[in-house]
C-alpha positions as CSV (number, residue, x, y, z in Angstrom):
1,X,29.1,43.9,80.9
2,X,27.5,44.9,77.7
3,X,23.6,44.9,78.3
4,X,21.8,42.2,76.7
5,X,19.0,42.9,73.7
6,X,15.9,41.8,75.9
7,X,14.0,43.5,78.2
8,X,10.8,43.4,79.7
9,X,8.3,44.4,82.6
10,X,8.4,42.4,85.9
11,X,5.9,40.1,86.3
12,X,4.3,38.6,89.6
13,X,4.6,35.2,89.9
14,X,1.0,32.8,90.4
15,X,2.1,31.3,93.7
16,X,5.0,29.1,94.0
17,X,4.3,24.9,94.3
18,X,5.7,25.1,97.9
19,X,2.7,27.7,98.1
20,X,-0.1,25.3,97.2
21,X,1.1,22.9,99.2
22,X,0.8,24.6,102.2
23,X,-2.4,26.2,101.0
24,X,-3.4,22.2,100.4
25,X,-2.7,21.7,104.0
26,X,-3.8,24.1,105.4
27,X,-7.3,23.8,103.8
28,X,-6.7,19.9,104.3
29,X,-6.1,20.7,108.6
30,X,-9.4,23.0,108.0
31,X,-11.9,20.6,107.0
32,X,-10.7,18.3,109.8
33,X,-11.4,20.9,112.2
34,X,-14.6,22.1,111.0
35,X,-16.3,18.7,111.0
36,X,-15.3,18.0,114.4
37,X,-16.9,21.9,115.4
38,X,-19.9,21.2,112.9
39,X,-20.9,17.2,114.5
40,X,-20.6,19.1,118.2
41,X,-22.1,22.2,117.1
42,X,-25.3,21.2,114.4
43,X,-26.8,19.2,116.7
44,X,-26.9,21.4,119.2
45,X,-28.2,23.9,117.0
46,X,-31.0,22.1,116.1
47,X,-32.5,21.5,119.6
48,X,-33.6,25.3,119.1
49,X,-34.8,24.7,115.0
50,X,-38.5,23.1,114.0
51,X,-37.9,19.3,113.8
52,X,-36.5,18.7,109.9
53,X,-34.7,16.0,108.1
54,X,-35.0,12.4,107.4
55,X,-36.7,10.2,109.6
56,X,-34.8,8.4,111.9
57,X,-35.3,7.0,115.1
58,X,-33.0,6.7,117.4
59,X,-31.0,3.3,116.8
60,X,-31.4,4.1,113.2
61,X,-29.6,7.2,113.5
62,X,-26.8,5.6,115.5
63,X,-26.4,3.2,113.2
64,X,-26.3,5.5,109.8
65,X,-23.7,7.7,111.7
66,X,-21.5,4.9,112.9
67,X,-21.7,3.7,109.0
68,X,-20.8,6.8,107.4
69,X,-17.6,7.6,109.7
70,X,-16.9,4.0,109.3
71,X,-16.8,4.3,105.6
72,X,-15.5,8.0,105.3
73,X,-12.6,6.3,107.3
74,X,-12.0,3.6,104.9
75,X,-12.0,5.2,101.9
76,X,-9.5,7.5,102.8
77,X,-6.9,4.7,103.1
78,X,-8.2,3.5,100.3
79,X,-7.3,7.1,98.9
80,X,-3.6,7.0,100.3
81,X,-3.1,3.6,99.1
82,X,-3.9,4.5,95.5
83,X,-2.1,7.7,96.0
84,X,0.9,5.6,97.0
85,X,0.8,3.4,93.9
86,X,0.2,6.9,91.7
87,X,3.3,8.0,92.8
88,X,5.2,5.1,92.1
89,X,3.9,4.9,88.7
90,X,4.7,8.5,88.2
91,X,8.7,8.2,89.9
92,X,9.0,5.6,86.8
93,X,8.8,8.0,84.3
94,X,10.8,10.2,86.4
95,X,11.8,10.7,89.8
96,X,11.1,14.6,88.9
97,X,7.4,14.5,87.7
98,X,6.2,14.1,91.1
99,X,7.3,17.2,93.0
100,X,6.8,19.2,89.4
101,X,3.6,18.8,88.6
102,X,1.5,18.7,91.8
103,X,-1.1,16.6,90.9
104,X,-1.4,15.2,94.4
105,X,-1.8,18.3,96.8
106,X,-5.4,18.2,96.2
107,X,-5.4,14.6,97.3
108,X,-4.4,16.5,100.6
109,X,-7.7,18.3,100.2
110,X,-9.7,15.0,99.7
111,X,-8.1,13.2,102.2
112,X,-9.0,16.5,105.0
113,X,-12.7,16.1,103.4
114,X,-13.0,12.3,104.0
115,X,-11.5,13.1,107.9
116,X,-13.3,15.8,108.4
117,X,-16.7,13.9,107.3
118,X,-15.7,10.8,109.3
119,X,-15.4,13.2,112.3
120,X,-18.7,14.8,112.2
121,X,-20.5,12.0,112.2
122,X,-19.1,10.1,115.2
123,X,-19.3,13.3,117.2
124,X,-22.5,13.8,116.0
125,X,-23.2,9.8,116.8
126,X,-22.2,11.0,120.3
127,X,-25.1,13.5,120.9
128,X,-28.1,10.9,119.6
129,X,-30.2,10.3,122.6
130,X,-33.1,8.4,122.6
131,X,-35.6,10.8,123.7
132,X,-33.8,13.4,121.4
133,X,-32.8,12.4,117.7
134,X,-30.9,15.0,115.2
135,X,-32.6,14.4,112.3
136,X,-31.3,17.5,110.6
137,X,-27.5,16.3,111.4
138,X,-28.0,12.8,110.3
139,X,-29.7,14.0,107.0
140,X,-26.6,17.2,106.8
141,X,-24.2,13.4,107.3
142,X,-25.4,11.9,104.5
143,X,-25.5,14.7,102.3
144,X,-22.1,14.6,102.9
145,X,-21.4,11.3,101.9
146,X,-22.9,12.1,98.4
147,X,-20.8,15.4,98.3
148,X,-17.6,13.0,99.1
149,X,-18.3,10.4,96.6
150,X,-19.0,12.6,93.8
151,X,-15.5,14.7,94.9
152,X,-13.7,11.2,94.4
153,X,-15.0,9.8,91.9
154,X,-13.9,13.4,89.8
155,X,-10.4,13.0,90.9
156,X,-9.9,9.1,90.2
157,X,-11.4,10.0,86.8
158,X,-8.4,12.7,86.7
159,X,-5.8,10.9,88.0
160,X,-7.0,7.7,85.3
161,X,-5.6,10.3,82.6
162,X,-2.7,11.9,84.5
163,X,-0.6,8.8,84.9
164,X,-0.4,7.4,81.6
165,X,2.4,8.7,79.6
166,X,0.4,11.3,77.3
167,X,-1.1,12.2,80.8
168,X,1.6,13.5,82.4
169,X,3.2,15.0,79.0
170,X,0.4,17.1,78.6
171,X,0.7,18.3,82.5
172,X,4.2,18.8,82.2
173,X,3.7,21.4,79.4
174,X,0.7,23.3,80.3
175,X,3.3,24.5,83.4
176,X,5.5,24.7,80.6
177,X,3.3,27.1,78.2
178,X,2.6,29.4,81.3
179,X,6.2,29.8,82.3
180,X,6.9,30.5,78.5
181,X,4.2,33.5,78.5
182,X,5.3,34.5,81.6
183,X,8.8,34.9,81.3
184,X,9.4,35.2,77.2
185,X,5.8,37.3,76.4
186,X,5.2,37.3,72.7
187,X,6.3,40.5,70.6
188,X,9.8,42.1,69.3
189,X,12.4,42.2,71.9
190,X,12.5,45.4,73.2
191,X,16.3,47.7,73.3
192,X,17.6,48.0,76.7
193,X,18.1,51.8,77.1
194,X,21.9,52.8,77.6
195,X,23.7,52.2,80.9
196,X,27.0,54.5,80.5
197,X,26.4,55.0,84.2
198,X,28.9,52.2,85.4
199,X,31.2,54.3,87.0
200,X,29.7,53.1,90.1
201,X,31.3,49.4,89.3
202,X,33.6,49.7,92.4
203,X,30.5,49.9,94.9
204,X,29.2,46.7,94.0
205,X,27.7,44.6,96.8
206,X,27.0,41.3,96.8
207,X,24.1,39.0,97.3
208,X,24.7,35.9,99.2
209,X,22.9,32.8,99.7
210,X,22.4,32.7,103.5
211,X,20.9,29.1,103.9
212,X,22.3,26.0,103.2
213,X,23.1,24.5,99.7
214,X,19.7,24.6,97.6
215,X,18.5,25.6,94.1
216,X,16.8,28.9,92.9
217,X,14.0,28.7,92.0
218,X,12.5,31.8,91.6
219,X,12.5,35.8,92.6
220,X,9.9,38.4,93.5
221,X,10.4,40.6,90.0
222,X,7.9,43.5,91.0
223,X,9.5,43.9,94.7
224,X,12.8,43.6,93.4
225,X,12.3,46.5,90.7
226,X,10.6,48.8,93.3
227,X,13.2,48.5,95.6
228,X,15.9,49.4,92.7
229,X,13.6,51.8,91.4
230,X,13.1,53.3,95.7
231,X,16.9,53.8,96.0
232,X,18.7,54.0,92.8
233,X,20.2,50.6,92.0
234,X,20.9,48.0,89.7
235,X,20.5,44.4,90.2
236,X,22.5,42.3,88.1
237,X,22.5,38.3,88.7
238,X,25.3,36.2,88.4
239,X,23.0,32.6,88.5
240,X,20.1,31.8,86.8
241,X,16.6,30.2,87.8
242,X,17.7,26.4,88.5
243,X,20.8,26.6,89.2
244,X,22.1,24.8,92.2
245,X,23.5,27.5,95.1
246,X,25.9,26.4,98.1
247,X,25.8,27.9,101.1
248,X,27.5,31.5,101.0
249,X,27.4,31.5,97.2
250,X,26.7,34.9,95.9
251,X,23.4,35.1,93.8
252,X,23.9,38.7,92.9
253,X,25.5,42.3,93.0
254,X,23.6,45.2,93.9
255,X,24.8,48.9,92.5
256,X,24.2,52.4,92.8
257,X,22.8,53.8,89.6
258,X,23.1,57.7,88.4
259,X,22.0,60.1,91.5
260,X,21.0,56.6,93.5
261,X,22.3,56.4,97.7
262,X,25.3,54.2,98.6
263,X,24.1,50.3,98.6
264,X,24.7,49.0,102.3
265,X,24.3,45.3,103.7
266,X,20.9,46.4,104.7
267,X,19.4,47.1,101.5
268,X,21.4,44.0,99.6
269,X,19.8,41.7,102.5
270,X,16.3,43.2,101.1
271,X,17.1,42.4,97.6
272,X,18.5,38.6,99.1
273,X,14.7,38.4,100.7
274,X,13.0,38.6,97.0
275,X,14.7,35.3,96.4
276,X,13.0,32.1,97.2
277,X,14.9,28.5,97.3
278,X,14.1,25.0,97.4
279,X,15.2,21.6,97.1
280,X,14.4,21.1,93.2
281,X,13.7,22.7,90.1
282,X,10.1,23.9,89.0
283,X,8.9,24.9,86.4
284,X,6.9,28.5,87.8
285,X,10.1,30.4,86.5
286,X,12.2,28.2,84.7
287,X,11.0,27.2,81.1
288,X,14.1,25.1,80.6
289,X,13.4,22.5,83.4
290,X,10.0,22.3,81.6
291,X,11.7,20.6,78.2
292,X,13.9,19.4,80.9
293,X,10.9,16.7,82.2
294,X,9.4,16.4,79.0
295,X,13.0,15.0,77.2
296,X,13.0,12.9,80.7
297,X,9.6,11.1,79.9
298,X,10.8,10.5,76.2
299,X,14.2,9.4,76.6
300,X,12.9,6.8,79.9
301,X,10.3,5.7,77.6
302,X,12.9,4.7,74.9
303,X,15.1,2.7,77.5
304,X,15.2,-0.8,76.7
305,X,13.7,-1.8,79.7
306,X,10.6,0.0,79.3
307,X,10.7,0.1,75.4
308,X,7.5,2.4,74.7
309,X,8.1,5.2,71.7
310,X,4.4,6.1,71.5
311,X,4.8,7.5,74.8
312,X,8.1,9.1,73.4
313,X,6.2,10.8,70.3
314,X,3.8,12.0,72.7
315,X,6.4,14.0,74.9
316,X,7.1,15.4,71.4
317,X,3.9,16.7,70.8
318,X,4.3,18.7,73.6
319,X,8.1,20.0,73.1
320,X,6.8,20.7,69.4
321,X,4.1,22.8,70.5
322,X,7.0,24.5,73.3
323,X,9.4,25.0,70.5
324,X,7.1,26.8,68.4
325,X,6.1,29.4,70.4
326,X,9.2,30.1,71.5
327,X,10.6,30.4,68.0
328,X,10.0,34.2,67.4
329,X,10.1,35.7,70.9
330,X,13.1,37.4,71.9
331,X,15.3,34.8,74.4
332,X,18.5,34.8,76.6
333,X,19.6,36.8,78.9
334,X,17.6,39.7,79.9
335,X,16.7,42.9,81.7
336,X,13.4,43.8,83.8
337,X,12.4,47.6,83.4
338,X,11.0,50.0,85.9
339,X,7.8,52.0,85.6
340,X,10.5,54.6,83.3
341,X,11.9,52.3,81.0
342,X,14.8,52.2,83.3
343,X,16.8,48.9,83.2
344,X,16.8,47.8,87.2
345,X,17.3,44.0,87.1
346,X,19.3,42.0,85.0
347,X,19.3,37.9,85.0
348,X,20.6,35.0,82.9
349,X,18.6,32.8,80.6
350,X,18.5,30.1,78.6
351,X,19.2,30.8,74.5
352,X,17.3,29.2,71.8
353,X,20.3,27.6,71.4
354,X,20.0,26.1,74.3
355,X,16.3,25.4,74.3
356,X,16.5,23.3,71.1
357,X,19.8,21.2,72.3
358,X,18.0,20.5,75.8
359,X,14.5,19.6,74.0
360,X,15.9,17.2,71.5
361,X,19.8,15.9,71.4
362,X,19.2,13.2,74.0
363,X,16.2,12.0,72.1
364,X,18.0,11.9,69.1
365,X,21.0,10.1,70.7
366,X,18.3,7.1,72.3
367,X,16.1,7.2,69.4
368,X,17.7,7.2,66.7
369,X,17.1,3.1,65.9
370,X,13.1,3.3,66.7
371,X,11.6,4.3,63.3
372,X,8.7,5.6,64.9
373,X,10.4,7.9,66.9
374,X,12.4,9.3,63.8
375,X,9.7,9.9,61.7
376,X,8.3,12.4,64.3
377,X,11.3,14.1,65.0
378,X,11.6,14.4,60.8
379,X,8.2,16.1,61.2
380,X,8.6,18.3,64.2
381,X,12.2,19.6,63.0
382,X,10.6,20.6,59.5
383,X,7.6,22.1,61.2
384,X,9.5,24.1,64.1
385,X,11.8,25.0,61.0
386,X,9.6,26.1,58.4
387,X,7.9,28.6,61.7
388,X,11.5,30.0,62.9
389,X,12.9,33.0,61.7
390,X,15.6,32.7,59.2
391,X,19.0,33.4,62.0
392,X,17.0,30.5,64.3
393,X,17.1,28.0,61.4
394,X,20.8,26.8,61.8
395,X,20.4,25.5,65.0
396,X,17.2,23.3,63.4
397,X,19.7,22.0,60.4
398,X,22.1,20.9,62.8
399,X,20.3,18.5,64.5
400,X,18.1,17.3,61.1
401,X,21.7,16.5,60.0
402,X,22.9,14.4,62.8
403,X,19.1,12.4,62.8
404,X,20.4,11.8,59.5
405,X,23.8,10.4,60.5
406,X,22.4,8.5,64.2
407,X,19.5,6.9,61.9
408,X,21.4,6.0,59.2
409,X,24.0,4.3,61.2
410,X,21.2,2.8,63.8
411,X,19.0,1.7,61.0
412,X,21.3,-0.4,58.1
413,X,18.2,-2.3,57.1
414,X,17.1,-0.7,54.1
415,X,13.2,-1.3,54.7
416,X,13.6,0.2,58.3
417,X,15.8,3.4,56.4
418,X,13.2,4.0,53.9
419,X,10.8,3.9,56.4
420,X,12.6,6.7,59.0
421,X,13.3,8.5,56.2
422,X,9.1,9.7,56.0
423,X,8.1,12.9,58.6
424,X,4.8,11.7,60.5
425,X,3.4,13.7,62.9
426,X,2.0,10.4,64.7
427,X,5.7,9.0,64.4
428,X,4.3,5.6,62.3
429,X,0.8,5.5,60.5
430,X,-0.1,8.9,59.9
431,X,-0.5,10.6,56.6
432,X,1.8,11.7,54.4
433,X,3.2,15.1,55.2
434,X,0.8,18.0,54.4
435,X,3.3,20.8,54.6
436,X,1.5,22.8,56.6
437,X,3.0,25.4,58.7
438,X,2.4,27.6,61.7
439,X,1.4,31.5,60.6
């Protein structure tokens, strides 16, 4: 295997979706749990505090607690219920978008607020006597309920933008421009040093998939380099982030590099622990599923059935933006370097090549007869074009040539081909083009 022409440092990852999730209910469980302990334990408290607080008397006081946990309760069906109705909005743009972007896990965290309110008041309702009133919990309740609504009404304002089209575009690829700095940093690609050492080929031990079939979705990079750096190997996967593993497929090959130890089962189950599976792509790793969602919300949005190319052109804002900075950072397969410069891992990745066809092809093929749709394309092939180094440009040409051909065949009417025939950055209606270019 001839070493590829990339290399770079490992870089730790910024918690995996699964993560946050369980961080989100975790914190969610918390909050239920503390108001429960805080409506037994504040009023309790109190009884040894100078009298402070609102006041109430008590039937008053029973009957502001019993409101607030009957509302607290409320709204948080009300919250599932529009949750509910989110997600279905979402799933028709794409089944995907849901589980990828992880809007909703602080929803999770709301929801344990709401609880966790609803709770302190009734056990606090519990402990109003009518010799002995807990002004300070009472007041602490409805402090609360102004902490809650403000927290809601912040998030329905964020969810108003996050499920229109241009919404969940823009979500989709800010994941997108974090996994591309992450995994494709900016600068010139960096030689992988020489690796003669492969006499070692024979001791190659592979990396199997212990669980059952799943997809990868990402690996440990500084753990996996310190443990080829501990004992001498060399890493070198044979799949790629996202792609689908069955059960006992092997991931990898571990090999002893120079004056490295023997690699046992042992030390290639260590190197099988730095890999983390799931049930579906994300984007944390993988920059291709990324374009992957966003060509998903533009060709849905072109079906007939739906019929919506603003919300096409707008998913092509965002691949525009993706496609320019990748267009002069080093791609493809690649190598991650130890603290020596020596090549430890190797994995493989997506091309530009590949990045181009999977960002655009299938929005060319479904919207080649919208005008609108082809005008922007027009604009964001000449843009990503006029900002790719010279060897990236053919791939560019290739598809400008075949908009050419689909819209030309799509679009016989010779208004509606005049018309296609004009790059707009807003698809139809914006200004002529300005020629501007990316530095």
């Amino acid at each position: 295997m001839t070493p590829p022409a990339r290399a770079r440092a490992p870089r730790r990852s910024r918690g995996s979706h699964r993560a946050r999730n369980a961080r989100s209910r975790g914190a969610a469980v918390l909050l239920v749990v503390l108001g429960a302990f805080l409506g037994w334990a504040v009023p309790r408290w109190e009884r040894h505090l100078p009298s402070a607080g609102l006041g109430f008397d008590a039937s008053t006081a029973q009957a502001t607690l019993a409101a607030i946990a009957g509302g607290m309760i409320t709204l948080a069906g009300f919250i599932v219920t529009a949750i509910t109705l989110v997600i279905q909005t979402v799933q028709s743009m794409s089944p995907r978008l849901v589980s990828a972007l992880g809007h909703f896990s602080r929803y999770l965290v709301l929801f344990g607020l709401l609880i966790g309110t609803a709770l302190y008041a009734l056990v606090a309702l519990s402990q109003v006597q009518n010799d002995l009133v807990p002004r300070g919990s009472v007041t602490l309740a409805v402090g609360l309920v102004l902490v809650d609504s403000v927290v809601v009404l912040r998030l329905l304002a964020s969810l108003r933008h996050a499920v229109t089209g241009g919404g969940l575009s823009r979500g989709v690829a800010e994941r997108l421009r974090t996994a591309i700095d992450r995994t494709y940093p900016p600068g010139p690609a960096v030689p992988v040093p020489p690796t003669a050492d492969d006499v070692h080929r024979g001791d190659r031990v592979p990396v199997v998939h212990g669980g059952g079939p799943a997809v990868l979705l990402s690996v440990d990079e500084p753990r996996l380099v310190r443990l080829a750096a501990r004992h001498g190997l060399r890493i070198r996967f044979v799949r790629a982030i996202g792609d689908f593993a069955g059960a006992g497929a092997t991931i990898a090959s571990v090999e002893p590099v120079g004056g490295g130890g023997g690699v046992d089962v042992r030390r290639a189950a260590r190197v099988a622990a730095c890999v983390r599976y799931g049930p579906s792509r994300t984007v944390e790793q993988d920059a291709a599923y990324g374009f992957r969602l966003l060509a998903d919300i533009a060709i849905r949005a072109l079906s007939p059935a739906v019929n919506d190319p603003t919300t096409a052109v707008q998913a092509l804002d965002q691949i525009e933006d993706a496609l320019l900075r990748l267009t002069r950072r080093p791609l493809g397969d690649a190598w991650l370097l130890d603290g020596s410069g020596t090549p430890r891992v190797s994995y493989p990745a997506p091309g530009w090549a590949d990045f181009v066809s999977l960002a655009l092809d299938e929005t060319l093929l479904y919207g080649s007869s919208n005008p609108q749709v082809v005008r922007r394309l027009r604009a964001l092939l000449e843009r990503v074009t006029a900002a790719a180094p010279q060897s990236r440009r053919p791939e560019l040409a290739r598809r400008t040539a075949a908009l050419d051909r689909l819209s030309a065949t799509a679009l016989s009417d010779p208004l509606l081909s005049a018309v296609a025939d004009v790059p707009d950055h807003q698809g139809l209606g914006g200004s002529a083009p300005r020629g501007d270019s990316p530095g």
